[in-house]
Structures are given as structure tokens and as C-alpha cells.
C-alpha positions in Angstrom: 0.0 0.0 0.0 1.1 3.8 -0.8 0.9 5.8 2.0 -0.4 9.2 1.8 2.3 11.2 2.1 3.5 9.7 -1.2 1.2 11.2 -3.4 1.8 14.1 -5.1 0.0 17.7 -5.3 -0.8 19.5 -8.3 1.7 21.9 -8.1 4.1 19.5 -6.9 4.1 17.9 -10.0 4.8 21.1 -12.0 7.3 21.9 -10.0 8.9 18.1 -10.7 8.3 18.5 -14.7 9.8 21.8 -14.3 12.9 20.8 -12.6 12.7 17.5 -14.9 12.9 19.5 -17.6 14.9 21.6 -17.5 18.0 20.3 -17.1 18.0 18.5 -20.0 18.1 21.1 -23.0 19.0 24.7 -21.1 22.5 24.5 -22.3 22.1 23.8 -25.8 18.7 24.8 -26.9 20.2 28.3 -27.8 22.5 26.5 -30.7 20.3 23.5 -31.6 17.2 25.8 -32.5 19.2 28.9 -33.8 20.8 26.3 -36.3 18.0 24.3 -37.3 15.8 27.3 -38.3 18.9 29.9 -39.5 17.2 32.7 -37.5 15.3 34.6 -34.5 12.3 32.2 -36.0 13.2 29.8 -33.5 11.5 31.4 -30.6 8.1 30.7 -32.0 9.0 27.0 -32.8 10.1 26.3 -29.2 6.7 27.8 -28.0 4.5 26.1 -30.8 6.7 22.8 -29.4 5.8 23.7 -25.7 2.1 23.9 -26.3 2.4 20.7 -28.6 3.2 19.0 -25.7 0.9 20.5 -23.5 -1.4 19.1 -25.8 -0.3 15.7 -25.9 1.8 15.2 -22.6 -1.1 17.0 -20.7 -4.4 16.3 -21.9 -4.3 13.5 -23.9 -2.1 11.5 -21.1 -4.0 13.3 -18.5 -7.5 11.7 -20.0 -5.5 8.4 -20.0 -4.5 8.4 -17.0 -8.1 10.4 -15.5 -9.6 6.8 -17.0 -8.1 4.4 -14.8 -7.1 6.4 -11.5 -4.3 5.3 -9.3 -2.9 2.7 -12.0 0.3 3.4 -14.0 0.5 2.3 -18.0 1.7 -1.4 -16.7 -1.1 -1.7 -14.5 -4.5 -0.6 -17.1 -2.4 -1.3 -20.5 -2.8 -4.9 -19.7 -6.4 -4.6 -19.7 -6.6 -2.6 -22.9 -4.1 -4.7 -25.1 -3.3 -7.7 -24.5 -0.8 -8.4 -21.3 2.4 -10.0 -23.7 1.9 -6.8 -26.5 1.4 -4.2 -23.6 4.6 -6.1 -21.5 6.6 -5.5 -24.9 5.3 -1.6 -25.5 6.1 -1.1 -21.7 9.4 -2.8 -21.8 10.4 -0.2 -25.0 9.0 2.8 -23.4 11.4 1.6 -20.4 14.6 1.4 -22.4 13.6 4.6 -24.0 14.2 6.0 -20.5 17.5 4.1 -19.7 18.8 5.2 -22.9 17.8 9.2 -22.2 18.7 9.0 -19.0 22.3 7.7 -19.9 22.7 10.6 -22.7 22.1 12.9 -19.1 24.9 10.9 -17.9 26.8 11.7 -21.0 26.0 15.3 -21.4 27.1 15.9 -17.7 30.5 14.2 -18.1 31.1 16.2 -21.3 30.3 19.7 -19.5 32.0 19.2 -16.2 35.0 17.7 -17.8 35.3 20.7 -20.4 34.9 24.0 -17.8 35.5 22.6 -14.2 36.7 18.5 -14.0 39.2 18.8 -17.0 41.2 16.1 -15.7 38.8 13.6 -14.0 38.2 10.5 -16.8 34.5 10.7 -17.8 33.9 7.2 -16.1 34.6 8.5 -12.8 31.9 11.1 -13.6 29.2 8.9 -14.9 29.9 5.8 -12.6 29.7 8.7 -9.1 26.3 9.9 -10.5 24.9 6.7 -11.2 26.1 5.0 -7.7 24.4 8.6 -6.1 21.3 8.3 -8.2 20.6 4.7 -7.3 21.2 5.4 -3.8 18.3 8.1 -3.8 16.3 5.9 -5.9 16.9 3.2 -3.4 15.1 5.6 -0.9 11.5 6.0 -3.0 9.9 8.2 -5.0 9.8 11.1 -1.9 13.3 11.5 -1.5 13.1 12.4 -5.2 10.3 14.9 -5.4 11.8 16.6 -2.0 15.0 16.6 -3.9 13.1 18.1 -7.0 11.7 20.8 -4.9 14.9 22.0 -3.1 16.2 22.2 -6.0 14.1 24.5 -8.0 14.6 27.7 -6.5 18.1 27.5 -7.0 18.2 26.4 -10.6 16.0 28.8 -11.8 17.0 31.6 -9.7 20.4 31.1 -10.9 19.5 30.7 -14.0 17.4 34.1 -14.2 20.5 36.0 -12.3 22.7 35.3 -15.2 20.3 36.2 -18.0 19.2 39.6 -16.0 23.0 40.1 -15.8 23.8 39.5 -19.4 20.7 41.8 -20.2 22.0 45.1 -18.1 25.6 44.2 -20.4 26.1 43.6 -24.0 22.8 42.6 -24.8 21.8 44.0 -28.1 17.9 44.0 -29.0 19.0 44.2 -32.9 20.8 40.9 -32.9 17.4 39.1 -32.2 15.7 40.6 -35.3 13.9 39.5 -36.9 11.2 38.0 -34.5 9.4 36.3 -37.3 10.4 34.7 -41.0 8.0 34.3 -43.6 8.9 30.5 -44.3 6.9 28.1 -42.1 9.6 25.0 -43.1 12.1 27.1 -40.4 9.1 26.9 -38.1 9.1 22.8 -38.7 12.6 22.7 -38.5 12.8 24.4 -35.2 10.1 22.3 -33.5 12.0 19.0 -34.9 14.7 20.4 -33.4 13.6 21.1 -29.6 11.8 17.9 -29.1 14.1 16.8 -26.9 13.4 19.4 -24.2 10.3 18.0 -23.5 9.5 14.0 -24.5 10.4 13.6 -20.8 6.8 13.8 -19.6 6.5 10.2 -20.9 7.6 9.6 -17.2 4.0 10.2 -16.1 2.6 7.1 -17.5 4.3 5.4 -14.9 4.7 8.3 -11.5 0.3 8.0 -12.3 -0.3 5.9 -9.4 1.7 8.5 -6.6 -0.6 11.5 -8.0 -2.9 13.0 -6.1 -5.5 14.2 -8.2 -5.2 13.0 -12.0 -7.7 14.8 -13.1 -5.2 18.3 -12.3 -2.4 15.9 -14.6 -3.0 18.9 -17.8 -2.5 21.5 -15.1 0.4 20.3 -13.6 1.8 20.1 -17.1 0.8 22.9 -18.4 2.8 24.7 -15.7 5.6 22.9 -15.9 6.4 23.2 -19.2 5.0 26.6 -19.2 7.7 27.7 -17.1 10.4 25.5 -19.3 9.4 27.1 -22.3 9.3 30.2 -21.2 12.9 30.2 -19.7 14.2 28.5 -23.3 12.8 31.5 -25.0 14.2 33.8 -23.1 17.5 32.5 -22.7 17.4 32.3 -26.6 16.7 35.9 -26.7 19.6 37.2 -24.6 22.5 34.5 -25.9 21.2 35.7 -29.6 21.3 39.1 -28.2 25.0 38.8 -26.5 26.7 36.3 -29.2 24.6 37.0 -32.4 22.9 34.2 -34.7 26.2 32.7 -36.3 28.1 33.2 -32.9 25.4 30.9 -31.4 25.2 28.5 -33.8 28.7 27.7 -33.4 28.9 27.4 -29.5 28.2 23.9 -28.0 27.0 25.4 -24.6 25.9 28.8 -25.1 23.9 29.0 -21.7 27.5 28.2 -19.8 29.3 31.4 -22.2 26.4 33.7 -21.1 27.7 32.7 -17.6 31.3 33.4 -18.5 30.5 36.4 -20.5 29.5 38.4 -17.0 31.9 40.8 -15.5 30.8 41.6 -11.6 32.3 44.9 -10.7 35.3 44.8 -8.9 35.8 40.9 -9.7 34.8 40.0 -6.0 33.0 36.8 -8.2 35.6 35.1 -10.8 34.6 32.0 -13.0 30.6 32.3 -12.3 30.5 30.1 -15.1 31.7 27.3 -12.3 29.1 28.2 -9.4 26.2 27.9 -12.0 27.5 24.6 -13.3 27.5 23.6 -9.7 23.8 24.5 -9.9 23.1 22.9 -13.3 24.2 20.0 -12.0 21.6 19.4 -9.4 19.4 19.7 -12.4 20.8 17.1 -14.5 20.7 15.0 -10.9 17.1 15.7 -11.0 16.5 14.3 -14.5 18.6 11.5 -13.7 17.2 10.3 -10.8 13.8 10.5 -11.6 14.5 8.6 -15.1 16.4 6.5 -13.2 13.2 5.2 -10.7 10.6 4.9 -13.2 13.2 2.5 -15.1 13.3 0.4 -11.5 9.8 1.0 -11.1 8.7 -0.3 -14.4 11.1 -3.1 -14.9 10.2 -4.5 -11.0 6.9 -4.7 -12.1 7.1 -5.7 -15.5 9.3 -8.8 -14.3 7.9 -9.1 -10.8 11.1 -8.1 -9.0 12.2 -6.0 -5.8 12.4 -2.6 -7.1 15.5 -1.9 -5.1 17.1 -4.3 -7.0 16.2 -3.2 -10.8 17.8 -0.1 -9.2 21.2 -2.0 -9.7 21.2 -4.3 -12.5 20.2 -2.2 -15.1 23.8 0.3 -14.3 26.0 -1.6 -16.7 23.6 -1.1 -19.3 23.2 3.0 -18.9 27.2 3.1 -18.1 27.4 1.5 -21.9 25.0 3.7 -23.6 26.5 6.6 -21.8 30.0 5.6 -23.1 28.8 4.6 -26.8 28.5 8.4 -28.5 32.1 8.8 -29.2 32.1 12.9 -29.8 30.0 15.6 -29.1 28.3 15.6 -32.5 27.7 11.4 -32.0 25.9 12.3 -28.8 23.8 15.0 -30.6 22.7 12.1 -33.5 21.8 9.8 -30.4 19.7 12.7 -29.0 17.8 13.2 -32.2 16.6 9.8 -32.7 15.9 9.5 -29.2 13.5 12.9 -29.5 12.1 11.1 -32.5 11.5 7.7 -30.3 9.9 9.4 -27.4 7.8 11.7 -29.4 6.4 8.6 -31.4 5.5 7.4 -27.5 4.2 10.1 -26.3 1.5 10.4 -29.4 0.9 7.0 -29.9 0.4 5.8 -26.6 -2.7 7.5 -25.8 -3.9 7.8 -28.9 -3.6 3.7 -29.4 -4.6 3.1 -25.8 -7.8 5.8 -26.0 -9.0 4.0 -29.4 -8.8 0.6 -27.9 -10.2 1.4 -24.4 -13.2 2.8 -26.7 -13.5 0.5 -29.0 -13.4 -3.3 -26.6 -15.4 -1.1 -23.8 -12.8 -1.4 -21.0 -14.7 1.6 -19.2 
């Protein structure tokens, strides 16, 4: 039996997608979307992406989920499909997740090695955060959301101190022009492009049974990816407005430069550009983590095991994925087709699931 104190609020839950969220794409959505479209264009296609999945993360999964209440897509997808073809959906959806979670795993190495850990071997990086991640996820799904909420203030409050700070600097409204192109192929090439941010809220299909109201599900995401879309814009805007369009485009981590690019008078603060990837950190953590227990979760009840131990024996398999991109430009052609895969979830499961319920009468 869950007890109470494990379910979770409505606005706990945005604050969990939020934090979720948003440490996956922060640092490169600047260059992914300003070189996808070619131009400032890219501000409406991250906010036509936002509301896409609003749409489809929120409401359709919300009306899912609102259908069978207190049941996750392992529990009701066997009474919908059949229990072998939902075990096998279930079981991709799941290594969907273990392979996102272990390009987080990459990413992070990658960052931390470049501006703060340059001499620390990547596998010391990835192997401390998973051993740390499986230890919270050893400790259930409230350790997790407490963790998600400590952490929020201080990602985003970092976060918005560094673009206030590049905005009272160089920024240059001009550079950002023009705010709309005529050409609505940029527009689908831009949305393409930021998938990524958001296919997360897949996680949902399985954190359904620790929710408190599922009925507040499109609310809760409607907040939390309003605020993630919302801070993607606007740190577009000001790294645009700093570095200019071709500046961006060829910057792996614009957000961290927008960091590096502040002067504090009198230098009493040097290398900010470490302190907020301190802070960025607990948002990767976040993402991590989180991935990290619905994997457990799922795969302990797909297979009938101790979810403490599906906490361990899939590591070797996220350590290898982690490892497999060989260069930054690998890991970006990984994270593509893995925006592709979780989009093609994320539309098709409740759409399938909806049709079927509807059709055999399951409610």
C-alpha cells in the first residue's frame, strides 16, 4: 500500500516536470534551434513545441491516466491490449528512458570535464552519479520529489540572475531581429529540433499511481512546461542578443558562455560560469534520478522483482550507452533519434490506448 504522504500535489508535480525538464536542453537549446531554423524564427518554434506537448503530454495523457485512476501504463495497458503486446510496448517505453537517462549521464561528463573537471576520466563522472542516483532511488519516489523541490529555486534563480546580468551588459535587441520569418519550413525545423526538451513527460505514464488528483495531470503540465518554455525562450533571446545568430550556432554550450560572458564589478565573483554549473548539476541529478526510478519501477513490475534491485542491474547497461557516442556531434545524432522515439510514444500511446479502451469497452 502507498501511504499518503507519497502522493503528489498538483503543483508538486509542475514543480517536478519543471525541474525534470529543465536540465536537459538549457544549455544547448540556444544552438540547436538557432541552427535548425537559420534565424530569430526559432522562438516561435520552441513555443509552438511547448504547447504541442501540453497538448499531448497533458491532456491526452491526463485523459488516460483520469480513465483508470491510481494505476500506471503497466497496470490498465494490460487490460486494454493484451498483457504480452502491452509487456513489450512497456518494456520499449522503459529502455527509451535508460537510454535518455544515460545521454544525461553523458552530457554531464562532457560539461564538467570541459569547464570545471578537466582532468577527471568521464567514467569517474558517470559511474559517481549513477552509484548517487541509485542510492536516492533506493530511498523512494519522496526522497526524489523533496530533492526536485529543493532544488528548483536554486536552478532557476540562478539561472534568471545570469540572464538579468547579461541583459544590463552587451545585450543587443537588434541581434534578435527579426522575431518572425516568412517561411513556415524554419518553423518545422525548429520544432523538430527542440523535441528533446520536452518528451520527458512520458515519465508520467508510470509516476500515475503516486498522483494525487489525475484529473489536475494537464494543469500540472501545463505549468511545468510553461515555465520550461518560457525560460528556453528567453535564454534564446539574450544569448542571440550577446553572441549573435552565427556566434550561437557555433557554440556547444551557449547558456555556460552567457555565464562566462558576465563581468561583476570589482571581480569580487571570478569563474561564475563554475558556481552555476554547480547549480546545473543538481538539475541534471534531477533528470537522472527521476529517469532512473521509473526504469526500477517499471522493470520491477514488468518482471515481478524488488524494485531496489532493478535499481542496480540495469547500471551496466546506462554506463554502456553513456560511453557509446564517441564525440559531441555522436551524442547530438543519439539525441535526435531518441527525440524522435519518445515523441512517437508520447503520441501514440494514448492515442492507441484511447482508441482501444473505446472500441473493446474497457470503461
Amino acid at each position: 500500500m502507498r501511504t499518503k504522504d507519497e502522493k503528489i500535489s498538483t503543483g508538486t508535480l509542475g514543480i517536478v516536470i519543471a525541474s525534470f525538464l529543465m536540465g536537459v536542453g538549457i544549455l544547448t537549446v540556444p544552438r540547436t534551434v538557432t541552427t535548425a531554423t537559420g534565424g530569430f524564427g526559432g522562438w516561435l518554434s520552441l513555443l509552438a513545441t511547448g504547447l504541442l506537448f501540453i497538448v499531448i503530454g497533458g491532456f491526452a495523457a491526463g485523459y488516460l491516466l483520469k480513465m483508470f485512476p491510481g494505476e500506471n501504463l503497466i497496470l490498465f495497458g494490460s487490460r486494454i491490449l493484451t498483457k504480452p503486446l502491452n509487456a513489450v510496448v512497456c518494456f520499449l517505453f522503459l529502455l527509451y528512458f535508460t537510454a535518455a537517462a544515460s545521454l544525461h549521464c553523458r552530457i554531464l561528463s562532457d560539461v564538467m570535464k570541459l569547464y570545471v573537471l578537466d582532468t577527471t576520466p568521464p567514467t569517474v563522472i558517470i559511474g559517481s552519479l549513477l552509484l548517487v542516483s541509485t542510492y536516492v532511488v533506493s530511498h523512494g519516489i519522496n526522497t526524489i520529489v523533496r530533492l526536485n523541490i529543493l532544488f528548483f529555486p536554486l536552478v532557476f534563480g540562478i539561472l534568471a540572475l545570469i540572464l538579468f546580468l547579461n541583459v544590463r551588459g552587451d545585450f543587443t535587441l537588434e541581434e534578435v531581429r527579426p522575431f518572425f520569418v516568412p517561411d513556415i519550413a524554419v518553423y518545422t525545423k525548429g520544432i523538430t529540433s527542440s523535441l528533446y526538451v520536452f518528451v520527458g513527460i512520458g515519465l508520467l505514464y508510470f509516476l500515475a499511481p503516486f498522483i494525487k488528483r489525475p484529473e489536475k495531470i494537464p494543469l500540472s503540465v501545463a505549468i511545468g512546461i510553461g515555465v520550461v518554455t518560457f525560460s528556453n525562450i528567453i535564454t534564446l533571446f539574450i544569448a542571440v542578443g550577446i553572441f549573435n545568430f552565427a556566434a550561437v550556432q557555433n557554440i556547444v554550450y551557449p547558456t555556460i558562455e552567457l555565464a562566462k560572458d558576465i563581468a561583476i564589478p570589482g571581480a569580487f565573483i571570478e569563474r561564475i560560469e563554475a558556481f552555476y554549473m554547480t547549480v546545473w548539476v543538481l538539475a541534471i541529478f534531477s533528470a537522472v534520478s527521476s529517469t532512473h526510478y521509473v526504469v526500477s519501477l517499471g522493470m520491477s513490475q514488468l518482471f515481478n522483482g524488488k524494485q531496489k534491485l532493478w535499481a542496480i542491474w540495469p547500471l551496466p547497461l546506462f554506463f554502456l550507452i553513456a560511453m557509446a557516442p564517441e564525440n559531441i556531434d555522436e551524442y547530438f545524432r543519439w539525441k535526435t533519434v531518441l527525440s524522435y522515439v519518445g515523441t512517437t510514444f508520447l503520441i501514440g500511446v494514448p492515442v492507441l490506448y484511447i482508441l482501444i479502451a473505446k472500441i473493446r469497452k474497457v470503461i
